[in-house]
N, C-alpha and C positions, 0 to 999 in steps of 0.2 A: 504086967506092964500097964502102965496109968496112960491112960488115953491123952492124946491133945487136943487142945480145946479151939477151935477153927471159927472165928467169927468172920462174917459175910455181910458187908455191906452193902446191901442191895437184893429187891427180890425180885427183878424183872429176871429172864430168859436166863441168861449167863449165871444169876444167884444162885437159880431155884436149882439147876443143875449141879452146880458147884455145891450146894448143902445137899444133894442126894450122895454123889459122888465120895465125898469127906465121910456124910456119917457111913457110908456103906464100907471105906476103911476102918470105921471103927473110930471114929472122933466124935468128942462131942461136939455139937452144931452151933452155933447161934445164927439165926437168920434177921438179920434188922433192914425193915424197909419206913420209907418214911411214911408213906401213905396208908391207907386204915387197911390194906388189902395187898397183895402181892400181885405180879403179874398180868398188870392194869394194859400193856404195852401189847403183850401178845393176843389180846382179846379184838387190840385195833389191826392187826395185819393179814396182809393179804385179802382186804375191805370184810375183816371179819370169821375170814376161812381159814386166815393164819397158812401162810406159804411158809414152810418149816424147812424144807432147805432146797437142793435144786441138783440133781444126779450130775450136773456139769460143772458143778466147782470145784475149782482150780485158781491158779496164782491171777490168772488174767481178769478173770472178775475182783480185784479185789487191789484199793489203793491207799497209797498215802507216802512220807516221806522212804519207806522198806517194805515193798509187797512182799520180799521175800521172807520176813517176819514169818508170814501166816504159815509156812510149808512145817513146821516145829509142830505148833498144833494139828494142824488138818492131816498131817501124816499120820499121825497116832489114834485120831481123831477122824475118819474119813465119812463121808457118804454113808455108806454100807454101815459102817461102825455104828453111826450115831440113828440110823432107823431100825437096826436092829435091837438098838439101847431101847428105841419108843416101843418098839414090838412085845419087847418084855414087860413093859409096861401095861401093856392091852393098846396099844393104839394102832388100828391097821392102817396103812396110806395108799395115796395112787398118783400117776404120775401123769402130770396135759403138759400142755404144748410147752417148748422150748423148756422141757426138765421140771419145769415147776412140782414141788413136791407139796399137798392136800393130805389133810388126815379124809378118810371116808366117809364121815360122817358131814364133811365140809361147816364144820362148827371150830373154830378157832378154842372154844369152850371148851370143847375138847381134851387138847393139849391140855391149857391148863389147870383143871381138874384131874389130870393123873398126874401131874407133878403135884399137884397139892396134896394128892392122896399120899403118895410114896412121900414125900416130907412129912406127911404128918406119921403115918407108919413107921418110918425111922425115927421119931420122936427128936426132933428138930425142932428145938424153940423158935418160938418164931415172934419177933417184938416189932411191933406195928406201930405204925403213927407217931414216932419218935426219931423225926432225922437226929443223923450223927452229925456235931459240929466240931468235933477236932478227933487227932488220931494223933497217939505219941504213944511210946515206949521208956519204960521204966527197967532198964536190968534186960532180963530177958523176954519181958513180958509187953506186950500192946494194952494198952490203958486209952479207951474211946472213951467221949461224952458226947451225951446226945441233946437236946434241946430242953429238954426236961431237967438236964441234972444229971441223969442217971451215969454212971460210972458201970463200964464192963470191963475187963482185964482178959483175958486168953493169949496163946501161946501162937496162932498165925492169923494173917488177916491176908480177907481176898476181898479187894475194892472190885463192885461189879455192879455202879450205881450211872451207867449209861451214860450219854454227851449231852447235848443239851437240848436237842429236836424233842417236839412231840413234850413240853413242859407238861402238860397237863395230864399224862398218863405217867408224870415222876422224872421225866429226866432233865434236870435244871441247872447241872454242871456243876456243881457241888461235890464231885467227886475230883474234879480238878483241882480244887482247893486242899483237898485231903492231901493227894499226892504232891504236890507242889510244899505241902508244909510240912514235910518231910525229903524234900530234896530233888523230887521229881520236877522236868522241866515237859512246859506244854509246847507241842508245836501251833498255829493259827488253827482257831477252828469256825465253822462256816456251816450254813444247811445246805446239807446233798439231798438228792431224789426229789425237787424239789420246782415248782412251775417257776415259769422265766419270764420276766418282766422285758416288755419289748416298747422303744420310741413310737413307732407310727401309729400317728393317729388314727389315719384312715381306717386300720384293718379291726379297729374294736367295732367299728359295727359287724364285724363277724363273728360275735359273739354268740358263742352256744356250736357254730360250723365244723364240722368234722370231715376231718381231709383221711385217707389212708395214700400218705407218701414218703419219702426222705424227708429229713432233714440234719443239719452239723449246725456245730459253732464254732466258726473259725474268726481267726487274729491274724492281722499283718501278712495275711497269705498263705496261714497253717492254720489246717483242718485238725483243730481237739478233740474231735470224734465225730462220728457218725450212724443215726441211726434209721431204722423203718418203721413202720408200725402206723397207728391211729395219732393224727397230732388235733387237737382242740383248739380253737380258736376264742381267746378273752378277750374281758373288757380291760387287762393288763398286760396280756403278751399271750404266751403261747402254756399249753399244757399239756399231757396226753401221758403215756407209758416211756413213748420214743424221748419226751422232752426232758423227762425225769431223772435221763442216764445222760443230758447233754450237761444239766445245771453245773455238775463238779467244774467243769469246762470254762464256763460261762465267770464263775467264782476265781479260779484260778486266774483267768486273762485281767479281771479287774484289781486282782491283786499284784498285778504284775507292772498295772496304771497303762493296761491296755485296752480297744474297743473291741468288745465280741461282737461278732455278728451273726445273725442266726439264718440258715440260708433254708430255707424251705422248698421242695422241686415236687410237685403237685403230679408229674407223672413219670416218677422214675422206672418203670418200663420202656419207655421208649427215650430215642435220643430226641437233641432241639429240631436235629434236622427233619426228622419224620412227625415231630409234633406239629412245626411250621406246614410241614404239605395235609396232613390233617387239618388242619386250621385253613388251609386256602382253598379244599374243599367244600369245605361246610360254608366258607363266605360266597363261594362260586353254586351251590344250589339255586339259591335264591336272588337276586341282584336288588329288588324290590324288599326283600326283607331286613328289618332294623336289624344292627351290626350283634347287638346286645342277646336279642331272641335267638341271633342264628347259633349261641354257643350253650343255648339249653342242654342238648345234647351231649355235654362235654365236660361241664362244669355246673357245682354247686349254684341256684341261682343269686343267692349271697354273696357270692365271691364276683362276680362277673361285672356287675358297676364299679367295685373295691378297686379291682385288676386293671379295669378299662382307662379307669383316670388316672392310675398309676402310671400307667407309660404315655399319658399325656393325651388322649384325645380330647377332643373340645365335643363332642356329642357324640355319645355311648347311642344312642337309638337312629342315627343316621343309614342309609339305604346300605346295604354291603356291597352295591355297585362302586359305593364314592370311597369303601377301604381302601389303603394305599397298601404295598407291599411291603413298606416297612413298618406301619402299623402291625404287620403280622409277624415282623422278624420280632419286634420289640416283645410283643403277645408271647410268643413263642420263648423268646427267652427269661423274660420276666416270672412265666409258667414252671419253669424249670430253675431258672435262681432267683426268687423270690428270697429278696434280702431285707431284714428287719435288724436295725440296732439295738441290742441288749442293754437295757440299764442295773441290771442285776437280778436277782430272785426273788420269790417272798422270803416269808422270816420263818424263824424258826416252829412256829408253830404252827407250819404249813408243810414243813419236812418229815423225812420219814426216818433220815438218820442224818449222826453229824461226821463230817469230815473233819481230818485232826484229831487230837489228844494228845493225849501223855505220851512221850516219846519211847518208841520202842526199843531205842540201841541203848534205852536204861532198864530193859527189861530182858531175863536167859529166854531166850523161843522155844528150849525143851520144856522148861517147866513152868515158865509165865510169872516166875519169883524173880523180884524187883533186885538190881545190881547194885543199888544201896541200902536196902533195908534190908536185911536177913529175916525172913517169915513174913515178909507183905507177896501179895501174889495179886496178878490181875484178871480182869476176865471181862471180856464184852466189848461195846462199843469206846468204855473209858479211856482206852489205847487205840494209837493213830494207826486204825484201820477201818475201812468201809467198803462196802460191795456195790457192786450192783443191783439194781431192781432183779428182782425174780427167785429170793428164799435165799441169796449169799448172806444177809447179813444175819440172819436167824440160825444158818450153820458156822459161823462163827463164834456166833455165843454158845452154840453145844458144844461146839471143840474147846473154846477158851474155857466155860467153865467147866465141863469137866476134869480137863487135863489139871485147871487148877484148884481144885477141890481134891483131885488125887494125891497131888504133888505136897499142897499142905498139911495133907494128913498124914503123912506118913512119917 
């Protein structure tokens, strides 16, 4: 039986699986990435520890025009499946907070140098520093050229050349072109996991300030989500873990030619009501003491001149005998909806993934082979799906490309 011959465009995450997967059916391999090195992408995640996937994913972490898309792969493909896949490889893992999944050695390096190893062991060519500029088919065969000239031919193609976040570690959207010039259509695409650029002035001098509270972004009176955690305070808006899963949010309302807003609540622990009698405490200690000093106790000292003129006082250092009581309702609620207008995100080279792609209801979700081209297959970020911060989007790319390294080869 004459093997087939399974080219993979692409050697981040999703490739490097998809060319073990294929050759371990017994295909020949070709792996082409464009950059001098493969798997530039996973060496940056999880700030270097490479968060590999997350024991709790599922459909709810994960979006785009058909979350339901992802259940095709991820079933076949689960959790368990795909650290058992690393285990075999020698990579032991551990599991911290909220599922995050860590290789042991908490070296992202890790990872992929055993993917490099098993590809080179399966004798996977592998052609470097030569992006691919077109993709067609002759008969029955795919006929690629790369930048160079170079002409390859083989019998399936798995595009797994990522979205467009994060350019400088190869993903520059170039893969959408491929697909589109064979018939594939794109849906919008946009930087998710991404800091939020915010209006007001005022609050960049709290630049560097680190709050642990809520925050959402809400439109017209609908909350787009909601999160907890460490939020940062820029000299651009807002940033942190919480603000990274708010951006899709933020994206969405502006495309829709609406205002997001970002509403930040500084002690969600408790309600307005018991923040306000906390607050009219701490002003009734002292009567002689500046209004400003008496909330040391309470608040970041950064934030407390920021706050104070926001709801309008004319002298932040005034006696807290001369506080009014509705200077404290204002305090009190301003502390808990702190409202910031969103003017959008940074840019793409500030994200972590992209939201959008190549649309999925052109692609089978058992086997990730394209509903117009017979023998293209997809895998990774290049189709309209994206996760959540915390290892979804890393077990996506295990699932999609293996499934589609499997499926092509056979």
């Amino acid at each position: 039986m004459i093997s087939k011959k399974v080219l993979i465009i692409g050697g981040g995450a999703s490739g490097l699986v998809a060319a073990i997967s294929a050759a371990r059916k017994g295909a020949e391999v070709v792996l082409i990435e464009g950059l001098p090195r493969v798997g530039k992408k996973i060496l940056a995640t999880g700030n270097g520890r490479c968060n590999l996937t997350n024991i709790t994913a599922n459909i709810t972490h994960y979006h785009g025009e058909n979350p339901e898309f992802i259940l095709g792969p991820l079933s076949q493909m689960n959790v368990e499946a795909t650290l058992s896949f690393f285990q075999l490889l020698g990579l032991e893992t551990k599991v911290e907070e909220d599922g995050k999944v860590y290789p042991i050695s908490d070296q992202g390096s890790s990872v992929l140098d055993i993917l490099r190893y098993e590809v080179e062991k399966l004798q996977v060519h592998q052609m470097l520093g030569d992006p691919v500029i077109s993709l067609g088919k002759k008969g029955s065969r795919f006929v690629l050229e790369t930048e160079s000239k170079t002409q390859i031919t083989g019998d399936a193609v798995i595009l797994a050349t990522g979205g467009k976040s994060a350019p400088k570690l190869g993903s520059n959207g170039s893969g959408y072109d491929l697909g589109k010039s064979v018939g594939h259509s794109l849906t919008p695409v946009f930087p998710a996991l991404v800091q939020i650029k915010c209006e007001n002035r005022s609050f960049r001098s709290l630049k560097g300030v680190k709050i642990q509270g809520s925050i959402k972004v809400e439109s017209e009176g609908t909350v787009m989500r909601k999160e907890m955690g460490e939020v940062l305070f820029t000299d651009y808006g807002v940033s942190g873990p919480p603000v990274l899963q708010l951006s899709r949010g933020v994206r969405e309302c502006l495309q829709k030619s609406q205002v997001p807003w970002v509403v930040v609540d500084f002690f969600p622990a408790v309600t307005e009501q018991k923040l306000y009698e906390t607050l009219w405490m701490l002003v009734s200690l002292d009567g002689k003491k500046p209004w400003d000093f008496s909330l040391i106790g309470i608040l970041n000292k950064k934030v407390i001149p920021v706050i104070l003129k926001e709801i309008g006082t004319d002298n932040i250092k005034k006696p807290c005998e001369e506080v009014t009581d509705k200077e404290i309702q204002r305090l009190a609620r301003i502390l808990k909806n702190c409202r910031l207008k969103s003017t959008g995100t940074l840019s793409w080279k500030d994200s972590q993934v992209t939201a959008g792609g190549l649309r999925t209801n052109e692609v089978h979700p058992k086997t990730l082979e394209s509903l117009k081209v017979e023998g293209l297959y997809f895998a990774g970020e290049i189709l309209d799906v994206d996760g959540d911060c915390g290892g979804f989007n890393l077990q996506w790319a295990w699932s999609s490309g293996i499934i589609a390294g499997e499926k092509a080869a056979e």
